[in-house]
N, C-alpha and C positions, 0 to 999 in steps of 0.2 A: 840361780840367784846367788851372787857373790855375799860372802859377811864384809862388814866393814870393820877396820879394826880399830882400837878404843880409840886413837889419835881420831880414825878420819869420823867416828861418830861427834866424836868433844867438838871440833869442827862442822859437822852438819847440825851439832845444835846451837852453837853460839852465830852461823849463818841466819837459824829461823829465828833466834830472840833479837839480831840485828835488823833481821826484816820487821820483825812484826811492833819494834821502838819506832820504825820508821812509819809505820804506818797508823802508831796511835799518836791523837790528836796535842797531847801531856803527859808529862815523865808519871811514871808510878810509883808508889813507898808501898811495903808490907807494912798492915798495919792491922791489928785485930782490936775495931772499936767496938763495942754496944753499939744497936740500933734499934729501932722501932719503925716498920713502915705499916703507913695507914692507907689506906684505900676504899675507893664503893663502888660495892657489886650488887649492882642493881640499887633495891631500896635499903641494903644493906651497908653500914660501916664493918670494913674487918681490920684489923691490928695482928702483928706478925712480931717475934723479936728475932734479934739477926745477928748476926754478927761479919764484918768486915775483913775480906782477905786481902786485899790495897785498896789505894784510894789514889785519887787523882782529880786534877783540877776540876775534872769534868762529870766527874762519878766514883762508882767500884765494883767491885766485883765484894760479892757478899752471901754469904749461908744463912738462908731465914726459916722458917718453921713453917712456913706456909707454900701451898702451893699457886704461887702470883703470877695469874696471866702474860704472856709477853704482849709489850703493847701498852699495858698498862699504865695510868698516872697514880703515880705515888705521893706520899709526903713522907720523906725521908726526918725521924727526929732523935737529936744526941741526945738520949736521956741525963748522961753525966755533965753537959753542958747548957740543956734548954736548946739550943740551935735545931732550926730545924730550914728546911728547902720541901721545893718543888722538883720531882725527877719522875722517868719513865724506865718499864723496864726493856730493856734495848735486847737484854740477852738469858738464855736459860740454859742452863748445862746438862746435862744427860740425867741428872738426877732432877727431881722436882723444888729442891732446895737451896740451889745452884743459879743465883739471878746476875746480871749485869744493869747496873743502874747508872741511867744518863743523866746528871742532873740540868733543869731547866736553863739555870744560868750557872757556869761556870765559875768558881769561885774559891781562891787559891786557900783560904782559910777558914773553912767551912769545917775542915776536920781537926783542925788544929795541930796537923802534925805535919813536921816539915817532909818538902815532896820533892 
């Protein structure tokens, strides 16, 4: 197995971040907001706080304190704004803290920060 050297890696990564813009649905901003997601498992309500790693028209990618089924229906809510949505969770990282959140209806100002 050959090494590659730093040029041809700098190039095989800006190849996968060019694929992988193309194939998400809206651009992304880094953004680390507060969150709170709510949810019910079974006859239970559980609350979780989070925090935000980007955001996008569509959703984000977020670090929360709980361990939240993928699958799931959420309510995503801005503490520091009142705003809140309806979303799912779409994705989970290797760690259990590590969620991907779709929100229900798409919404370019939802976070309040430009995207």
């Amino acid at each position: 197995m050959a090494l590659l050297t730093p040029e041809q890696t700098v190039s095989q990564i800006k190849l996968m971040e060019e694929r992988w813009a193309s194939m998400r649905s809206h651009p992304r901003a880094i953004a680390s907001l507060r969150l709170r997601l709510e949810w019910d498992e079974g006859e239970a309500r559980r609350t979780a706080n989070g925090l935000t790693v980007d955001v996008s028209h569509s959703g984000c990618m977020a670090v929360v304190g709980a361990d939240v089924p993928l699958r799931r229906q959420v309510r995503l809510v801005l503490p520091e704004t009142g705003r809140s949505a309806s979303g799912e969770v779409v994705w989970r990282g290797h760690e259990a803290w590590e969620v991907g959140i779709a929100l229900a209806e798409p919404d370019a100002g939802f976070w309040g920060v430009k995207i």
